[in-house]
C-alpha beads as a LAMMPS data file, in Angstrom:
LAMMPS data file: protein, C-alpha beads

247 atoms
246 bonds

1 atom types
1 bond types

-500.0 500.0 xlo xhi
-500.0 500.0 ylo yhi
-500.0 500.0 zlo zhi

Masses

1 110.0

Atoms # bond

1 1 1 -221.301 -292.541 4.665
2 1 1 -219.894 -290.126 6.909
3 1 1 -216.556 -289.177 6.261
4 1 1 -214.077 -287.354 9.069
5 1 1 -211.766 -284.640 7.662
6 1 1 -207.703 -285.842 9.327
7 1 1 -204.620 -283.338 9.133
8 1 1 -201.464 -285.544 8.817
9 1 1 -198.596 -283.594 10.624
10 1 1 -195.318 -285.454 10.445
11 1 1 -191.738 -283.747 9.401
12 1 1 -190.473 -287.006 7.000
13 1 1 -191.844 -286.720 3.523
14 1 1 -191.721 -290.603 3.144
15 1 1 -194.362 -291.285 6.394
16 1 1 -196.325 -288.771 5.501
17 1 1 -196.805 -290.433 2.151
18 1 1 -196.899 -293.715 3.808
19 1 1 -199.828 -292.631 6.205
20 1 1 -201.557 -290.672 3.329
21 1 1 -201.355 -293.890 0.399
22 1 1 -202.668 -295.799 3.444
23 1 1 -205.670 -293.691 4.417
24 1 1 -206.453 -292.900 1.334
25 1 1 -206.632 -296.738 0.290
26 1 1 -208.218 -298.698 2.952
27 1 1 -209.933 -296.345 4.917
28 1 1 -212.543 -294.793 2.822
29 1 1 -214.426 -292.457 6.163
30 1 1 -211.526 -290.554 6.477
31 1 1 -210.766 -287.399 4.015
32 1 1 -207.437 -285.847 4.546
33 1 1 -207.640 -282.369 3.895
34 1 1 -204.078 -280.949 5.139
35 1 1 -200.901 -281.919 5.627
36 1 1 -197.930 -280.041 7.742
37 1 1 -193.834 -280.692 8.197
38 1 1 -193.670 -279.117 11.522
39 1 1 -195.386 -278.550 14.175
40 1 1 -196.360 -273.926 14.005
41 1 1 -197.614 -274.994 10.407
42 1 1 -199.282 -277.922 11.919
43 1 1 -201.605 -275.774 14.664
44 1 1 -202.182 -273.171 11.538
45 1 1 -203.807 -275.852 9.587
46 1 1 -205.669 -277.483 12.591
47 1 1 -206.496 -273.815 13.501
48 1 1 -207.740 -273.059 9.639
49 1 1 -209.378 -276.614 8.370
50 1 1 -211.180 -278.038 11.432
51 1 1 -210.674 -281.222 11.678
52 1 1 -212.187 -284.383 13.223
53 1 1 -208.663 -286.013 13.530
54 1 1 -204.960 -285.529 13.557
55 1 1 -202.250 -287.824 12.950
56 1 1 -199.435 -285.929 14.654
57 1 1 -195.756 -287.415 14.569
58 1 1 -194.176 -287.495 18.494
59 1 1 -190.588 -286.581 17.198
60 1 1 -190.113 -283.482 14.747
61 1 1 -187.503 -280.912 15.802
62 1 1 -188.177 -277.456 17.123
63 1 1 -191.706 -278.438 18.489
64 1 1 -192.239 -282.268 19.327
65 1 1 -196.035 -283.072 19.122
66 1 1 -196.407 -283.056 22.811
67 1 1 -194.931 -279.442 22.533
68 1 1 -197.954 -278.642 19.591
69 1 1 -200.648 -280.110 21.040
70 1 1 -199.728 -277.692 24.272
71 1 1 -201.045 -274.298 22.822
72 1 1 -203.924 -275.753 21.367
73 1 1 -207.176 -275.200 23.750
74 1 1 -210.327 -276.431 23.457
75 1 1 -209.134 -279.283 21.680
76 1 1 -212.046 -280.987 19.590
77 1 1 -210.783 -283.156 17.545
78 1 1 -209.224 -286.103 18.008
79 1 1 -205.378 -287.143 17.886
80 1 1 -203.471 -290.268 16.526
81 1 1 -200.007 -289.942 17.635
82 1 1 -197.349 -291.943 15.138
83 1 1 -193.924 -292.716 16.400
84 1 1 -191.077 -295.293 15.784
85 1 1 -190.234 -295.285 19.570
86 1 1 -192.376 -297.491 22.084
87 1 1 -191.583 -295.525 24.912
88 1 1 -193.587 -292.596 24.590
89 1 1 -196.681 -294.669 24.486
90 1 1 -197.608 -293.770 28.132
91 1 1 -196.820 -289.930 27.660
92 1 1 -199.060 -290.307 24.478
93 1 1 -202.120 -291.589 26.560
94 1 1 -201.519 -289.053 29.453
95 1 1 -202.012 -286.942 26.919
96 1 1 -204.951 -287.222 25.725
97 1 1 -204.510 -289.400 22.104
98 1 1 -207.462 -291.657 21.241
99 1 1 -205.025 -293.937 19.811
100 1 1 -200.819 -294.528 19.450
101 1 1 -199.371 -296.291 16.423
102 1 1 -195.731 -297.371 15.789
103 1 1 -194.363 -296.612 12.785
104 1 1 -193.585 -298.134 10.114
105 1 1 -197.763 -298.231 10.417
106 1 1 -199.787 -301.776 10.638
107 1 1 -203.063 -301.655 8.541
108 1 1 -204.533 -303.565 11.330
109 1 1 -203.729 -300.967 13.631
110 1 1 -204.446 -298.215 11.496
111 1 1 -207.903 -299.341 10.807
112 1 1 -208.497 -300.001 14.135
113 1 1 -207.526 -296.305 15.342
114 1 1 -209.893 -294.899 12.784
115 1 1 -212.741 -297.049 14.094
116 1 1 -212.235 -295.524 16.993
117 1 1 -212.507 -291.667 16.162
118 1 1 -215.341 -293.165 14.092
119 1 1 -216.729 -294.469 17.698
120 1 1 -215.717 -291.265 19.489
121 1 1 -217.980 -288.819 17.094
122 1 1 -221.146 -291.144 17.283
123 1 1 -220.851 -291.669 21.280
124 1 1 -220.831 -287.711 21.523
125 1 1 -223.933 -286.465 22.808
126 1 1 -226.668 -284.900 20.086
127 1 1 -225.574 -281.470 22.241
128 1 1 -222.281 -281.477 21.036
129 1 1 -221.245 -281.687 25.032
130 1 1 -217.581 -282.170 25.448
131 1 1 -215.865 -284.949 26.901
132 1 1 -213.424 -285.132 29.652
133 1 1 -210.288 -285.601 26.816
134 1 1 -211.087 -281.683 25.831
135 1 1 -209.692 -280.168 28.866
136 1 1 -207.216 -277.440 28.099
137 1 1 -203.991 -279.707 29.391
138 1 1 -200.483 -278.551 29.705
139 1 1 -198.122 -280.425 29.920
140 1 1 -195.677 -279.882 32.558
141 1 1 -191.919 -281.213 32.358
142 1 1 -190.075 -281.619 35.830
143 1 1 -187.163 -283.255 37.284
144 1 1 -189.148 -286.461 38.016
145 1 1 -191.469 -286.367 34.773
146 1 1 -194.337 -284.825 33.991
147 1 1 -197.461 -283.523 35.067
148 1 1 -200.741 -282.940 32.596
149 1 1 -202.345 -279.610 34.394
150 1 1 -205.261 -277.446 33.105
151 1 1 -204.660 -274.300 32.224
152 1 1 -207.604 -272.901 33.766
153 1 1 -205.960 -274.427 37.866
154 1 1 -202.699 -272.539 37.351
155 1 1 -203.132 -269.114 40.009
156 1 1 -199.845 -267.721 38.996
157 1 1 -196.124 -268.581 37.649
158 1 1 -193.090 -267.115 38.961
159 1 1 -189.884 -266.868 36.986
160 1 1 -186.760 -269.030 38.343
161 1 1 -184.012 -268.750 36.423
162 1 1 -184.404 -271.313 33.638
163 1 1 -187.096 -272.677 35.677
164 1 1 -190.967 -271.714 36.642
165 1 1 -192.985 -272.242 39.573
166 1 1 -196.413 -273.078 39.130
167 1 1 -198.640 -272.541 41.796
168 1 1 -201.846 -274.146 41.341
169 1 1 -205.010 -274.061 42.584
170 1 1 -205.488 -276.059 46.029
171 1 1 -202.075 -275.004 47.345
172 1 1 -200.252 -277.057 45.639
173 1 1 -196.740 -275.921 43.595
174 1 1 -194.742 -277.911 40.938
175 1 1 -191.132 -276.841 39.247
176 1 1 -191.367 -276.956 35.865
177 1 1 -188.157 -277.071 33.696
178 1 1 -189.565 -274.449 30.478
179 1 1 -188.575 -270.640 31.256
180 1 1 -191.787 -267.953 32.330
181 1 1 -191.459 -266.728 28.725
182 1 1 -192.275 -269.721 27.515
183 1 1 -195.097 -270.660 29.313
184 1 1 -196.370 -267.060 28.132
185 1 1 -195.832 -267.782 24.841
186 1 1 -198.137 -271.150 25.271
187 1 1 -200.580 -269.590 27.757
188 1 1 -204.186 -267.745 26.437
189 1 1 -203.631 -263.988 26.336
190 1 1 -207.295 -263.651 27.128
191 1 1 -206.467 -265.189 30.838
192 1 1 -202.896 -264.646 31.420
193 1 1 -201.453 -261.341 32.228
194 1 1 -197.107 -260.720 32.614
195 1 1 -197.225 -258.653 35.618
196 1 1 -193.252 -258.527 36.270
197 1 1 -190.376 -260.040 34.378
198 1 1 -190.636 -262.489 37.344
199 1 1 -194.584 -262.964 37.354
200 1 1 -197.505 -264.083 35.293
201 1 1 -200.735 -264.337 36.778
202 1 1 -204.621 -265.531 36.084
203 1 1 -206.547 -262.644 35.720
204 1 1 -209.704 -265.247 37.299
205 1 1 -208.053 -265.665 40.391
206 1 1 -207.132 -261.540 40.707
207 1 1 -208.828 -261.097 44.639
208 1 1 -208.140 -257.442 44.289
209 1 1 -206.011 -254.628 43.332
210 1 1 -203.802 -252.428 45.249
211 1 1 -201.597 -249.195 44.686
212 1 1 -199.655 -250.326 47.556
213 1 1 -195.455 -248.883 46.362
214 1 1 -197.195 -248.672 42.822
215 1 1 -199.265 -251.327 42.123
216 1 1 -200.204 -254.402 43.488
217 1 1 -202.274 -257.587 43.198
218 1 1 -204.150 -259.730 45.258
219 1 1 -204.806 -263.038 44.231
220 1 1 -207.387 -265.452 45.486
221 1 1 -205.065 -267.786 47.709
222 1 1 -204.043 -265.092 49.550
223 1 1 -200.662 -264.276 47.368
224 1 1 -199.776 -260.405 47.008
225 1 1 -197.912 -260.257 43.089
226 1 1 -196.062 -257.106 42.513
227 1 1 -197.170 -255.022 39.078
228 1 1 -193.872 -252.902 37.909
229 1 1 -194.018 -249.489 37.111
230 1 1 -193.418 -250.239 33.554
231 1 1 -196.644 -252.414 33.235
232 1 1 -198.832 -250.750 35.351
233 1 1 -200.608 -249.015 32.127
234 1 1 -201.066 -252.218 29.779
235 1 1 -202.257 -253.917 33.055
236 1 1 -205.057 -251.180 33.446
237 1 1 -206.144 -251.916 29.613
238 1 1 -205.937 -255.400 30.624
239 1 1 -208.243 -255.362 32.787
240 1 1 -210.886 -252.808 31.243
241 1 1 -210.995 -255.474 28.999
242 1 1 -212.808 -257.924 31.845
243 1 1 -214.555 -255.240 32.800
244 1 1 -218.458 -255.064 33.346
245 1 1 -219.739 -251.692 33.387
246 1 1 -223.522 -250.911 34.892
247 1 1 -225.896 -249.830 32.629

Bonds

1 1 1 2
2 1 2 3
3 1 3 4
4 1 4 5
5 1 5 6
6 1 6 7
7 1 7 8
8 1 8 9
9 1 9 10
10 1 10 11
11 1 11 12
12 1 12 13
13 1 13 14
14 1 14 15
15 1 15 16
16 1 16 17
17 1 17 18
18 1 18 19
19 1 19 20
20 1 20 21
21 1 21 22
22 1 22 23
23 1 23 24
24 1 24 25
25 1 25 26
26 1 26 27
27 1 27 28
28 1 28 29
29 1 29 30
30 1 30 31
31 1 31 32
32 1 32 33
33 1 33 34
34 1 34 35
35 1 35 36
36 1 36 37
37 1 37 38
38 1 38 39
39 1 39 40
40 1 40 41
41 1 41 42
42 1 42 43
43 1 43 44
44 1 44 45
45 1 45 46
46 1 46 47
47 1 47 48
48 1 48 49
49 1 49 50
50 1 50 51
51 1 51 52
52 1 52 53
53 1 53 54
54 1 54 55
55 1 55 56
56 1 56 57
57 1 57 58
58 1 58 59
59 1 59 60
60 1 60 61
61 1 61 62
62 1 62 63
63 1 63 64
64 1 64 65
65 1 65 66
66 1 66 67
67 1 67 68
68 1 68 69
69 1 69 70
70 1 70 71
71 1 71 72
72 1 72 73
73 1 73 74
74 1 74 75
75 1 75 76
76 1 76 77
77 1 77 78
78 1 78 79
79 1 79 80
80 1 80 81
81 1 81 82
82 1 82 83
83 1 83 84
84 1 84 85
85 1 85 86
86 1 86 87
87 1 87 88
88 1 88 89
89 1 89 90
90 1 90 91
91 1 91 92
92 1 92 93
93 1 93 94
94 1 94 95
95 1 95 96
96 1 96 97
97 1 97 98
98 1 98 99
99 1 99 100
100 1 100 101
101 1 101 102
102 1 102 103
103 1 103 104
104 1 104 105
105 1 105 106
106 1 106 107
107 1 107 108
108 1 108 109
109 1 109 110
110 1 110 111
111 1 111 112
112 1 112 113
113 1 113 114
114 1 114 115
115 1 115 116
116 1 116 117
117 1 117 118
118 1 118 119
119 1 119 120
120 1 120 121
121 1 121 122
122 1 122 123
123 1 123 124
124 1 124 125
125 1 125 126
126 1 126 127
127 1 127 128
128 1 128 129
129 1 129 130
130 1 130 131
131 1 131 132
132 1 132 133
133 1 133 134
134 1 134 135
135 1 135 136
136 1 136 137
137 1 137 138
138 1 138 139
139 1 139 140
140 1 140 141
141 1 141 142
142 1 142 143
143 1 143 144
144 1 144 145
145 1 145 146
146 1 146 147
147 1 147 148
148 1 148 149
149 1 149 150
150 1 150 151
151 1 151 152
152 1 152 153
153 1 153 154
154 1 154 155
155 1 155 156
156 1 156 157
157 1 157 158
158 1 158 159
159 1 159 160
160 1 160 161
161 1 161 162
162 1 162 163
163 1 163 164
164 1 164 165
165 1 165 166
166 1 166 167
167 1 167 168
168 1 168 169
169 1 169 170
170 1 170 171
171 1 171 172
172 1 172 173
173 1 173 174
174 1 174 175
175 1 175 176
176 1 176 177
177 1 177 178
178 1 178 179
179 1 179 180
180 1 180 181
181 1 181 182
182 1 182 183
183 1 183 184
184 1 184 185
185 1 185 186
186 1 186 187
187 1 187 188
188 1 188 189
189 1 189 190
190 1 190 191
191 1 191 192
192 1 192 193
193 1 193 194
194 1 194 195
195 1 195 196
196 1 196 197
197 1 197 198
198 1 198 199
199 1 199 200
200 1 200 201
201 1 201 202
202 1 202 203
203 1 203 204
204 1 204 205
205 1 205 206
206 1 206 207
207 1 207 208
208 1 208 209
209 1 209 210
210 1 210 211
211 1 211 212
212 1 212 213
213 1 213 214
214 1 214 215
215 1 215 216
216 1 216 217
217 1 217 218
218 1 218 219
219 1 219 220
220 1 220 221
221 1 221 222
222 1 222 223
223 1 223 224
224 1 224 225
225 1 225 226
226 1 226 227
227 1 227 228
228 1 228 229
229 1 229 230
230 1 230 231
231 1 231 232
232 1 232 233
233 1 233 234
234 1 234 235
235 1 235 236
236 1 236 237
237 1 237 238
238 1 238 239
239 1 239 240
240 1 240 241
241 1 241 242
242 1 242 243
243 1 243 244
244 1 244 245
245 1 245 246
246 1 246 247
């Protein structure tokens, strides 16, 4: 029998338990192998222990599951989310969970959500291809809700005040209410660059580069982005770092 390897990531000792007893009891293809209180030591285990599935808890202070699952690219595994409050079941969906379970947890249900991570891994394609829930989504607070974007569509965020603007790809701009530093902090280093205190950009949608009153970028919609004085240097490593050179 195949057996999936699950993280349980929850901050009350009791549920935790609950969930673990549960698993452990009547659903013999699942193996936990890790368990987390929060959600930083949560994305270290998922990060160090691989695993096919994680049942994450919605509400844990400091970083909410939504807030976890944000920083986490290439997501392939799948997520369970366990909560006590109905109303997040949308938000759960949106964001990619194969399945959403109310605590305190239903065997039925339970069972029921495994069967279908069980489903998930022998639909996949022999080639390992990934499906469409594997983008790398953000997710985007505003004033009117949310939006789930892909990393890889942002062109560039500008700082504004305790807000950001997000420009995307196709012209289009949403107001998101997190600061620019901590977008950066959630963003891939390998893509994202902080130009200016007021400025982070996608180094794969850089047009071209200017010395223009010091230094200058050009992106691909046509936007000219600033580079201060004081990162001028780490922006030159930066880039030698995405650079080709001819043989």
């Amino acid at each position: 029998m195949q057996r999936y390897k699950a993280v349980i990531i929850d901050d009350e000792e009791d549920s935790r338990s609950n969930t673990r007893n549960m698993l452990e009891k009547y659903c013999p293809e699942v193996e936990i192998v890790g368990e987390a209180d929060n959600g930083p030591d949560g994305k270290q285990k998922i990060q160090e222990l691989k695993p096919h599935v994680v049942f994450l808890d919605i509400n844990m202070p400091g970083m909410n599951g939504f807030e976890m699952l944000e920083g986490i690219y290439n997501r392939d595994f799948c997520v369970i989310f366990l909560t006590a409050y109905s109303e997040h079941g949308i938000t759960a969906v949106k964001a990619g969970a194969i399945d959403y379970l109310l605590k305190p947890l239903m065997l039925s249900e339970l069972q029921g959500a495994v069967k279908k991570v069980i489903l998930h891994y022998e639909s996949k394609p022999a080639s390992g291809g990934k499906s469409e829930e594997n983008k790398n989504l953000v997710l985007i607070n505003h004033s009117k809700g949310f939006t789930l974007v892909d990393f890889k569509d942002i062109v560039w965020l500008e700082a504004n005040d305790n807000y950001t603007n997000l420009y995307l790809n196709g012209q289009k701009k949403i107001v998101a209410s997190k600061t620019l530093k901590e977008f950066e902090s959630i963003l891939p280093i390998q893509d994202f660059f902080r130009v200016h205190r007021s400025a982070l950009i996608n180094f794969n949608y850089i047009k071209e580069y200017s010395n223009h009153e010091g230094g200058e970028v050009i992106l691909s919609d046509g936007t000219r982005v600033q580079v201060s004085k004081a990162r001028i240097q780490d922006f030159g490593e930066f880039i030698k770092t995405k650079s080709v050179t001819p043989k």
